[in-house]
C-alpha positions in Angstrom: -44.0 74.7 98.2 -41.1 72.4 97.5 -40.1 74.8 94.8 -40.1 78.1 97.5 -38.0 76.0 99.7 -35.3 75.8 97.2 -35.7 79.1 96.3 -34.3 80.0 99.7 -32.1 77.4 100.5 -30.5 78.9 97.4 -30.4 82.2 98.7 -29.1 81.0 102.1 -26.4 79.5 100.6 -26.1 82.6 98.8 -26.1 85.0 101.7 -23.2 82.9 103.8 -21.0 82.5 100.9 -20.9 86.4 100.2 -20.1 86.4 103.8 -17.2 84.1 103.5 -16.2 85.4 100.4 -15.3 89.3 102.0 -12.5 88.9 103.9 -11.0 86.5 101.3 -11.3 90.0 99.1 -9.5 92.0 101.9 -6.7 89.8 102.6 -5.1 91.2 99.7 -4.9 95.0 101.1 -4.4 94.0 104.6 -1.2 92.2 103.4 -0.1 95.1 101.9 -1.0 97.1 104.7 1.4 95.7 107.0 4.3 95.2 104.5 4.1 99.0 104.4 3.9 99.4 107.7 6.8 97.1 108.3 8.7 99.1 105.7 8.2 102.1 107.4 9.4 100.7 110.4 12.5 99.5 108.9 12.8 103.3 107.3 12.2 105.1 110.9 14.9 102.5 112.8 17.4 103.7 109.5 16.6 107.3 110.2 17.1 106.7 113.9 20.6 104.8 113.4 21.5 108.0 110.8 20.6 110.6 113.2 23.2 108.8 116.0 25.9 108.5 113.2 25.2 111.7 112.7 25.3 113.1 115.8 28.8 111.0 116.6 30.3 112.5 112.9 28.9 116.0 114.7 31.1 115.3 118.0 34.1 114.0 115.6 33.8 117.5 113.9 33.6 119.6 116.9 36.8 118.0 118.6 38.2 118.6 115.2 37.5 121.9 115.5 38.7 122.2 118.6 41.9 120.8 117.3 41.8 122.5 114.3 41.9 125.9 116.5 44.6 124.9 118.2 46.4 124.3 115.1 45.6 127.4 113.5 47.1 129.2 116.9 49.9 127.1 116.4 50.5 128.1 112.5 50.1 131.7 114.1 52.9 131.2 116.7 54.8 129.6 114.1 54.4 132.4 112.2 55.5 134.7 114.5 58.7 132.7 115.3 59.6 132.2 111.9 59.2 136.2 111.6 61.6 136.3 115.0 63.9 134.0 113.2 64.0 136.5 110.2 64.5 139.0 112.3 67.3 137.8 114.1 69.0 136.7 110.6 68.7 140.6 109.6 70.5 141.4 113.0 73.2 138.6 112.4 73.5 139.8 109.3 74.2 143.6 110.3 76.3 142.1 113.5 78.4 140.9 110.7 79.0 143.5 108.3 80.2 145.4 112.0 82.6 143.4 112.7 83.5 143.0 109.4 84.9 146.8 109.6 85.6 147.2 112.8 88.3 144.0 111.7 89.1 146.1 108.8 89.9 149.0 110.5 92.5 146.6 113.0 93.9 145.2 109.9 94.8 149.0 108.9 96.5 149.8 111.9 97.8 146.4 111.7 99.4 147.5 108.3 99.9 150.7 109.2 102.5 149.4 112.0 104.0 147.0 109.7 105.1 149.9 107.7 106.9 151.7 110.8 108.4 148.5 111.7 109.7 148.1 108.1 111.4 151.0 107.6 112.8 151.8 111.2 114.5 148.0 110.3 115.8 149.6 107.0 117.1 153.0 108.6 118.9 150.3 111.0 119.8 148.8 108.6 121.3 151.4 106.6 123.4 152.4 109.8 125.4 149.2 109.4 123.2 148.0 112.4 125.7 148.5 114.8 123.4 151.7 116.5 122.3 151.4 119.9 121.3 153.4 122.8 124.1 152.7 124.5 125.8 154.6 121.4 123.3 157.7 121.9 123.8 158.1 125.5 127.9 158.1 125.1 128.0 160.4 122.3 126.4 163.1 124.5 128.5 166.3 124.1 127.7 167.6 127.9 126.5 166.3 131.2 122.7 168.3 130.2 122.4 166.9 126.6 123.4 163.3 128.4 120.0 163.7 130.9 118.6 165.1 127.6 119.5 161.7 125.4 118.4 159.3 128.0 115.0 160.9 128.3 114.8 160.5 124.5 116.0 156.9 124.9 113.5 156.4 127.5 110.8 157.7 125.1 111.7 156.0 122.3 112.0 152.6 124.7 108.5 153.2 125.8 107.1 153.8 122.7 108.9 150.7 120.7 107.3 148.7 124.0 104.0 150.4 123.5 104.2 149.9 119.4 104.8 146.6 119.9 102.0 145.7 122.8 99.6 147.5 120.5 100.5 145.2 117.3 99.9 141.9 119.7 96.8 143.6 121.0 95.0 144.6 117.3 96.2 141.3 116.2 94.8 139.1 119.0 91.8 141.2 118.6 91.1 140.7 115.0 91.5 136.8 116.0 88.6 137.2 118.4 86.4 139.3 116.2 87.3 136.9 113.2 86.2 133.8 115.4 83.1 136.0 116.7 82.4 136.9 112.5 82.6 133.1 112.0 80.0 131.9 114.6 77.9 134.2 113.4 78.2 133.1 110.0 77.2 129.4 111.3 74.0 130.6 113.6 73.2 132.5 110.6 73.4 129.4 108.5 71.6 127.4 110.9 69.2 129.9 111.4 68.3 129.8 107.7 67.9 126.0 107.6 65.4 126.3 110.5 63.4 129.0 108.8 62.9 126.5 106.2 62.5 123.6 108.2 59.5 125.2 109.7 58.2 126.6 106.1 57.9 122.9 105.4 56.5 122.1 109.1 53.8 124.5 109.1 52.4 123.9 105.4 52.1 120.1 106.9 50.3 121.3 109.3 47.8 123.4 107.5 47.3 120.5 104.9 46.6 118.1 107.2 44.1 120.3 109.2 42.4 121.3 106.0 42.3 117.6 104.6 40.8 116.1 108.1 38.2 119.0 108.4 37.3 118.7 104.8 36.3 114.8 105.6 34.2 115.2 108.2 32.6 117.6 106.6 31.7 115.6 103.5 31.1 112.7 106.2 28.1 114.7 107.9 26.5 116.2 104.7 26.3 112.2 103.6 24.8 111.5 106.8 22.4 114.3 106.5 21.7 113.6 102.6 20.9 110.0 104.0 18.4 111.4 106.8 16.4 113.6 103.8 15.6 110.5 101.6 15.0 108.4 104.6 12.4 110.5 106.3 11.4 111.1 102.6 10.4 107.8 102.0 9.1 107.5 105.3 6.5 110.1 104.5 5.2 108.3 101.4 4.8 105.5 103.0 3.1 106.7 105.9 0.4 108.3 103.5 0.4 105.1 101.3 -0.2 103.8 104.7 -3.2 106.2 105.8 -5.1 106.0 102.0 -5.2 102.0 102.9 -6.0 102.5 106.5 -8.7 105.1 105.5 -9.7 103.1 102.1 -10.4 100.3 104.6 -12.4 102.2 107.0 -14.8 103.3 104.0 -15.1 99.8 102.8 -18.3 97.5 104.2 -17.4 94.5 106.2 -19.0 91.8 107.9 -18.8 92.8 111.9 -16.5 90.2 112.3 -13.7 91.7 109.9 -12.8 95.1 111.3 -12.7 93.1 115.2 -10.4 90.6 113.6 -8.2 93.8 111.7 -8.0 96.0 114.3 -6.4 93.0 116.6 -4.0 92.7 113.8 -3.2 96.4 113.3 -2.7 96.3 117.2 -0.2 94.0 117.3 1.5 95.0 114.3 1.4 98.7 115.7 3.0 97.0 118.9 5.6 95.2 117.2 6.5 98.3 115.2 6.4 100.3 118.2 8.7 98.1 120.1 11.0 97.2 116.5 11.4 100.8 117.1 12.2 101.3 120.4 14.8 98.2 120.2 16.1 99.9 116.8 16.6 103.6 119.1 17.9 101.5 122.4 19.6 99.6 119.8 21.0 102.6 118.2 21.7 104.5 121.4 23.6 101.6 122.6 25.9 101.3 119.6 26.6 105.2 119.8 27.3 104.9 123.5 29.9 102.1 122.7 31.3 104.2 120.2 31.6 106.9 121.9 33.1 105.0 124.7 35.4 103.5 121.9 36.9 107.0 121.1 37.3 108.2 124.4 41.2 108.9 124.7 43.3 106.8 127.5 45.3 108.7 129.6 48.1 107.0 131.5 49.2 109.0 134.3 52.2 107.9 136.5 54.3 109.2 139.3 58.3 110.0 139.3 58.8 105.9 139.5 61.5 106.9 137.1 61.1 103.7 135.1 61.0 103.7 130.8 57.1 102.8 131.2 56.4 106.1 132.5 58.3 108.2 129.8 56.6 106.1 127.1 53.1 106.4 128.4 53.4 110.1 129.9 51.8 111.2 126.6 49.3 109.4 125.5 46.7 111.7 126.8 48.0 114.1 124.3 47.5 112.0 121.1 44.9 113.1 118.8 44.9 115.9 121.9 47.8 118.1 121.2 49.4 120.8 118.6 53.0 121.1 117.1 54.3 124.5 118.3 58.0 125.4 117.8 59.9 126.1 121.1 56.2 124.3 122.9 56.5 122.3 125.8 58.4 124.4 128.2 56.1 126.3 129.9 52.7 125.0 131.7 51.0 126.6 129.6 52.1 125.1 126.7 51.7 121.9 128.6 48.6 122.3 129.4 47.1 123.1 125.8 49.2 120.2 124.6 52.0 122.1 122.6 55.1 121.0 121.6 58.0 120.4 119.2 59.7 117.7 119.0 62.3 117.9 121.8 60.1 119.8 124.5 57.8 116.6 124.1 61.6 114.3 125.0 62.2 117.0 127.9 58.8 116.7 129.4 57.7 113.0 128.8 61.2 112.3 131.0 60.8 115.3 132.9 58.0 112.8 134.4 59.9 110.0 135.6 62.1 112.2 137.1 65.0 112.7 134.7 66.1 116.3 133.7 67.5 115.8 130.4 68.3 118.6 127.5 64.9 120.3 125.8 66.9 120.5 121.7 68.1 118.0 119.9 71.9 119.1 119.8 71.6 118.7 124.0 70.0 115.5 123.4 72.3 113.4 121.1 74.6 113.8 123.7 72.4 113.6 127.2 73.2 109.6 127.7 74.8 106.4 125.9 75.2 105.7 121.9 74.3 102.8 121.5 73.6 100.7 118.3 70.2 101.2 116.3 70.2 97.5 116.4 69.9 97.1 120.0 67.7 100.0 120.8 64.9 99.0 123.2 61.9 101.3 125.0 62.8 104.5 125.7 65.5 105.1 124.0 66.0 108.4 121.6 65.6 107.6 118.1 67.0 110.7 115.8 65.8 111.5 112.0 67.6 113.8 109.9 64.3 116.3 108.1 65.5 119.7 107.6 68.8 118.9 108.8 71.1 116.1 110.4 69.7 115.3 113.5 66.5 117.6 113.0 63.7 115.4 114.5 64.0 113.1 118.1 61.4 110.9 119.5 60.9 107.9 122.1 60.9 104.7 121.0 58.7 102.4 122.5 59.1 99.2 120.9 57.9 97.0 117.9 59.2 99.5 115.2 57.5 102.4 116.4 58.3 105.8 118.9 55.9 108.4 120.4 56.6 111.9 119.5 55.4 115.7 118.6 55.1 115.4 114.5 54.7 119.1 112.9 51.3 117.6 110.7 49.5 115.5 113.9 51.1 117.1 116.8 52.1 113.9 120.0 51.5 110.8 117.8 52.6 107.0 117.7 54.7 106.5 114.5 56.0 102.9 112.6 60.0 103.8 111.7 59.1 101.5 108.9 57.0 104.3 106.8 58.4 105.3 104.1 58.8 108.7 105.2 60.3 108.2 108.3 62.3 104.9 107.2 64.3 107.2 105.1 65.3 110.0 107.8 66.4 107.7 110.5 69.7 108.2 111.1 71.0 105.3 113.3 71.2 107.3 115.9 70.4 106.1 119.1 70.9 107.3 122.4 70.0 105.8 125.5 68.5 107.7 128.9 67.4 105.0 131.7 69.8 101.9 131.3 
């Protein structure tokens, strides 16, 4: 009897300790259970965060593309200009070569007279110069060849006046066409320097399009390779996930086990729901205050007339606006944000009230030189680029001037880049004193 009792005592003992002993076994998995499930929650709040960058990179691009567009109109008008401007060198050219004959031709007659008046100063000459028409008209033989000699003085009068008017008139007129043959020589010349100005301008432009396009681009497929290998891994862990999950369905267990489990996959299924709905807020959040971040300021102001105005009148156009020769002097222009260099000037002053030149010949000269080392806010600053005086901006202070370049369209510029460090020309001219 004594014997029987230990017997089962022993197996007792037995029977608890295999139930201790099973979810000791099971830790293990469990453990490794919710590491993967924490992994895969860290994986889905990286795919959410790479799905906003993403969609932000997507917005980037289609504003770019927007701008790009613009640009590409741009090279187009551009295009077409720079075909006007070859045109209009052809006519000059032909304008020339007319007047070039039709001074030849003056210089003939001009010649031509020169001769006359050479030998009828010989023949007088030869006469001992003593000849007059006094002389004519007293050697007349008879009262009739008298009348007859002074109408032949009369003639010859009147044509020596009219000889002579002609030769002041052909010669004053070859001075005309001569000075009219030289300005057209210097459009012509200036013409051609501006046809290559704008060559240079508008392969900027199509550089720096292609350049900013092809980044965002390459910015977007990274984004998108990053989104394949996330959700990638995030699929092998989720099955690595269900072959444990199932694997521990399948498994026996004492009855307390799966109660205690389930709590456990509960929570953690909570916490990884809400880890991912803080990760998406999270990430929703931090696109918003991008997005908020790259919204453009606009500063819009009245006819105040004060040098704040003209410097902030176009900083809704920057990253918003196109380099178009002759742009800015129509509303629509203004509207799309075109412009070259000196329509921007005209128009940014045009809103504080001041009517100034729309080139940069009118505005060197449309208020005060002063020194470039007392130049203050919104005063012009001139660089010489494809020629002397070629480029104009605003300055607004600390180094740097607002502007219409040809490769970013209205854009804030440092005067200490290289590039522009070495076209500034001193000039300075001041508008609002």
């Amino acid at each position: 009897m004594k014997k029987k009792l230990t017997v089962l005592s022993t197996l007792v003992m037995l029977g608890f300790g295999s139930a201790y002993s099973i979810p000791a076994v099971k830790a293990a998995p469990n453990n490794d259970l919710q590491s993967i499930k924490g992994q895969r929650s860290g994986v889905q709040a990286g795919i959410s965060k790479a799905n906003a960058e993403v969609t932000k990179v997507q917005s980037d691009l289609a504003r770019l593309i927007d701008q790009s567009n613009r640009v590409d109109q741009a090279i187009k008008d551009n295009n077409s200009m720079m075909a006007k401007t070859e045109n209009n060198i052809k006519d000059s050219k032909s304008q020339v070569q007319k007047i070039e004959q039709e001074v030849a031709v003056i210089k003939k007659r001009i010649d031509t007279r020169n001769e006359i008046l050479k030998k009828r100063a010989v023949s007088y000459q030869e006469s001992g110069g003593t000849v007059s028409y006094l002389d004519v008209l007293l050697g007349a033989s008879s009262f009739s060849d008298f009348i007859d000699r002074i109408g032949a003085v009369s003639t010859f009068v009147q044509a020596d006046q009219n000889f002579i008017k002609q030769y002041e008139d052909d010669k004053k007129e070859v001075e005309v066409k001569q000075a009219a043959v030289q300005k057209k020589l210097t459009e012509l010349k200036e013409m051609k320097t501006e046809l290559e100005g704008m060559h240079e301008q508008i392969l900027d432009q199509k550089k720096e399009n292609d350049t900013l396009k092809e980044k965002l681009k390459q910015k977007e497929q990274e984004q998108l390779d990053r989104i394949a290998k996330l959700k990638g891994k995030e699929k092998q862990l989720a099955l690595k996930e269900y072959e444990m999950i199932h694997a521990n369905d399948v498994a026996p267990a004492p009855a307390s086990a799966p109660v205690s489990d389930d709590k456990n996959s509960s929570d953690n299924n909570s916490n990884s729901s809400n880890s991912d709905n803080n990760s998406s807020n999270s990430s929703s959040s931090s696109n918003q205050s991008d997005s908020n971040d790259n919204t453009p300021v606009a500063t819009h102001s009245g006819s105040s007339g004060s040098v704040q105005d003209v410097i902030t009148a176009g900083n809704k156009y920057i990253g918003n606006s196109v380099y178009v020769f002759g742009g800015g002097r129509s509303a629509y222009d203004v509207a799309h944000g075109r412009f070259d260099c000196s329509g921007f000037v005209h128009w940014a002053f045009a809103q504080a009230g001041y009517n100034i030149g729309s080139s940069t010949d009118s505005l060197k000269y449309a208020g005060r030189q002063v020194p470039s080392s007392q130049m203050k806010p919104g005063d012009l600053v001139f660089f010489n680029t494809y020629k002397t005086d070629g480029h104009v901006g605003i300055y607004v202070g600390g180094g740097k001037f607002i502007g219409s370049q040809s490769s970013t369209g209205v854009a804030i510029a440092s005067m200490s880049n290289s590039y522009w460090k070495s076209r500034f020309n001193g000039r300075v001219v001041r508008i609002i004193e």
